[in-house]
N, C-alpha and C positions, 0 to 999 in steps of 0.2 A: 504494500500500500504506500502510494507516494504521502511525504508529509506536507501536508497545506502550509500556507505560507502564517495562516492566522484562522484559525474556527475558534466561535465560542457558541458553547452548548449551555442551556440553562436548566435548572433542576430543584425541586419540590422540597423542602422538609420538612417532613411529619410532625405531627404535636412531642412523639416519639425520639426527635432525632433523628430519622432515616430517611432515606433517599434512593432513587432508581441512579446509575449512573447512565447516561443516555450512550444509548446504541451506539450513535457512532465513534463514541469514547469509548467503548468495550471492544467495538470492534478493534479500533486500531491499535487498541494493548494488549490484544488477544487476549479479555479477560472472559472468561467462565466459569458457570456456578459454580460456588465453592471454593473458586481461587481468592488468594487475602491478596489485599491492594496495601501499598505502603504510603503517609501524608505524610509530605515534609515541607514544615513550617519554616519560612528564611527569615533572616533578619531585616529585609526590606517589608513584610508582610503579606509576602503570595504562599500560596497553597501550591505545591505538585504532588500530583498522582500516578503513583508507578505500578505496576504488576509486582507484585513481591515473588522474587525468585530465591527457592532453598535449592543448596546443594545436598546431595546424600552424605549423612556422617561416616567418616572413614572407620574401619572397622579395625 
């Protein structure tokens, strides 16, 4: 998937806290159900959201 040069997606949160992330943000992290996402809070005050990727523990 090519990366756009700027998309913003907008999104809901519940009384709950929770939120859908929109399709075309899951698409393009390749996230699926059950995968954990990683937020990482900067010192400027933006939000990034990764796929969180574990490695197998060595044995």
């Amino acid at each position: 998937m090519n990366i756009p040069e700027e998309k913003v997606c907008v999104a809901t949160v519940s009384q709950k806290g929770l939120t859908t992330i929109p399709k075309e943000v899951r698409e393009f992290l390749k996230i699926c159900e059950g995968d954990r996402v990683i937020f990482k809070i900067e010192r400027d005050g933006t939000v990034s959201l990764q796929k969180a990727v574990f490695l197998p523990a060595e044995k």
